[in-house]
C-alpha positions in Angstrom: -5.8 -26.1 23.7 -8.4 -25.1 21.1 -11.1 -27.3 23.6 -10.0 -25.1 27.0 -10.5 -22.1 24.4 -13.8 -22.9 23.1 -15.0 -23.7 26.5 -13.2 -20.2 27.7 -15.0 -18.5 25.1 -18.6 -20.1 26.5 -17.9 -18.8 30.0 -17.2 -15.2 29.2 -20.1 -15.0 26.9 -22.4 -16.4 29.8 -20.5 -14.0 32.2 -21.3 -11.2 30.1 -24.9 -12.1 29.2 -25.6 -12.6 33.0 -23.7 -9.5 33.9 -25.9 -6.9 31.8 -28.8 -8.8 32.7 -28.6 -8.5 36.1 -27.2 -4.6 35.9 -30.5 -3.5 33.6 -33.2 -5.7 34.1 -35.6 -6.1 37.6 -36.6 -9.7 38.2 -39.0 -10.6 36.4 -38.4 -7.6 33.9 -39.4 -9.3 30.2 -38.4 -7.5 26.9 -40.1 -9.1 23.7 -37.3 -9.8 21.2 -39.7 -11.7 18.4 -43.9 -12.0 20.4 -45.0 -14.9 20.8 -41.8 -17.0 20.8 -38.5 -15.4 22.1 -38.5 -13.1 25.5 -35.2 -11.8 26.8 -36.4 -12.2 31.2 -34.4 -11.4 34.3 -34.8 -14.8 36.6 -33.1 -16.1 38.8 -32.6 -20.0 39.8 -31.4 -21.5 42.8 -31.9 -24.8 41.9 -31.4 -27.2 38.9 -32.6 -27.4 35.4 -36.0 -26.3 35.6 -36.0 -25.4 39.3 -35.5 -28.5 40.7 -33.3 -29.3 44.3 -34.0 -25.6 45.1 -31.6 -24.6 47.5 -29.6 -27.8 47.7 -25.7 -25.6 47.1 -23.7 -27.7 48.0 -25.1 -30.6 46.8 -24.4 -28.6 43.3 -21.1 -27.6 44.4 -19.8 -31.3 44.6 -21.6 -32.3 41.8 -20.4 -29.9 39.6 -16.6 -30.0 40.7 -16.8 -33.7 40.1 -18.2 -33.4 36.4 -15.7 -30.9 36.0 -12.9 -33.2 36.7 -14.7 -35.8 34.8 -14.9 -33.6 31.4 -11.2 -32.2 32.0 -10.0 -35.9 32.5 -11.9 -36.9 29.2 -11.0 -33.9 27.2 -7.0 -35.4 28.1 -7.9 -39.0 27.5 -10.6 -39.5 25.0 -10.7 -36.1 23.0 -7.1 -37.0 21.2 -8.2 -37.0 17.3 -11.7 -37.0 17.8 -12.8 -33.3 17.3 -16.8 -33.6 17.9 -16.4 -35.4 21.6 -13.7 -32.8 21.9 -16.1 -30.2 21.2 -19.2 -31.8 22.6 -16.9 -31.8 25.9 -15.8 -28.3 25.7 -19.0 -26.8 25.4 -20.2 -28.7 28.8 -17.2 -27.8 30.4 -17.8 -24.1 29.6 -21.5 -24.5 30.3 -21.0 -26.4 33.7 -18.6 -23.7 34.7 -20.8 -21.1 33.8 -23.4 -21.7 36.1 -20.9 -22.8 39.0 -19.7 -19.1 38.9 -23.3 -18.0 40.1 -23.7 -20.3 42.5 -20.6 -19.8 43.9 -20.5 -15.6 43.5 -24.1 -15.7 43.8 -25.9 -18.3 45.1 -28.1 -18.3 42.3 -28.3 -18.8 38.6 -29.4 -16.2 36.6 -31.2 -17.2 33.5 -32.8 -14.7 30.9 -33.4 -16.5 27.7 -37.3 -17.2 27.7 -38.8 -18.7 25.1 -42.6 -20.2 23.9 -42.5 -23.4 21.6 -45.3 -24.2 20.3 -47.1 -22.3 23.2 -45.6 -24.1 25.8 -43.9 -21.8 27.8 -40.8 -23.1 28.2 -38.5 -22.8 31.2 -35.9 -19.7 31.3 -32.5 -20.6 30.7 -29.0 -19.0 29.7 -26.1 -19.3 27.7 -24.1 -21.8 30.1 -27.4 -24.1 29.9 -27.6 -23.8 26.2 -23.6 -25.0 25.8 -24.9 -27.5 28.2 -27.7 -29.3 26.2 -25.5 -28.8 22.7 -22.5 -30.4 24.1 -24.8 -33.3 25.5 -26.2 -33.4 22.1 -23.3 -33.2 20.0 -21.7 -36.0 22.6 -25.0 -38.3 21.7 -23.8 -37.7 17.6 -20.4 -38.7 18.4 -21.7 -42.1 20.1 -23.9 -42.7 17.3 -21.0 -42.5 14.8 -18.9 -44.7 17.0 -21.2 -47.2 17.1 -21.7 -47.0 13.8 -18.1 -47.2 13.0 -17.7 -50.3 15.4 -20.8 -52.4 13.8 -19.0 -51.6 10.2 -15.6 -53.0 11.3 -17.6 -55.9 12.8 -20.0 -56.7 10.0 -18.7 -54.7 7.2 -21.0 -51.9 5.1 -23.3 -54.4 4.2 -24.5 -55.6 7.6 -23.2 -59.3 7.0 -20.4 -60.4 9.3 -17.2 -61.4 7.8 -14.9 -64.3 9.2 
């Protein structure tokens, strides 16, 4: 339950962030929060991660309600007493539903967080994909420790194998 609310927690914060954005800003309206290196921006996307498939709906629909499925199914079958996958898979669920609601309500994604790294300019993005790229990360963590965990049961701590 504590996944589903976690996850529920991601969607109404990206809800709400996408909601006043699109009630008091004008596409393409930019408000410095720090110069230089953090912009709050009204876009909008109708594609993928950095505009890519443009368009492409319901190519996105399907995808989406599959990974959906896919993260619910693993949250039930894999999650059980491992709290970062759990996690990790919570916050893509919530960040994969997040963006589903606008393209489904309207037929766009609205991103807003704008940012410049190093002076790249970096592509807009949003709460949703945020949760998206931490629960991928966190999910990359928790593969690193089971593998880790599996070469120690193998080998032992000290790298030599035991018969």
């Amino acid at each position: 339950m504590f996944y589903y609310l976690t996850a529920l927690f991601i969607i109404i914060l990206d809800q709400i962030t996408k909601w006043l954005i699109v009630k008091n800003m004008y596409i393409g309206e930019s408000i410095p929060v720090i110069d230089d290196f953090l912009y709050i921006t009204s876009h909008r996307n109708r594609g993928a991660a950095w505009g890519i498939l443009q368009g492409q709906m319901w190519f996105f629909y399907v995808i989406t309600v599959i990974v959906i499925i896919g993260l619910i199914y693993y949250l039930h079958k894999a999650a059980k007493g491992k709290m970062l996958l759990g996690i990790s898979l919570a916050f893509m669920l919530g960040g994969a539903i997040g963006n589903f609601i606008d393209r489904v309500f309207r037929k766009e994604v609205v991103d807003f967080i704008h940012s410049y790294i190093f002076s790249y300019n970096f592509p807009v993005f949003n709460i949703a994909d945020s949760a998206l790229v931490i629960g991928v990360g966190l999910l990359m963590i928790q593969m690193i420790r089971e593998e880790r965990q599996s070469k120690e049961k193998t080998y032992g701590e000290n790298g030599t194998h035991h018969s």
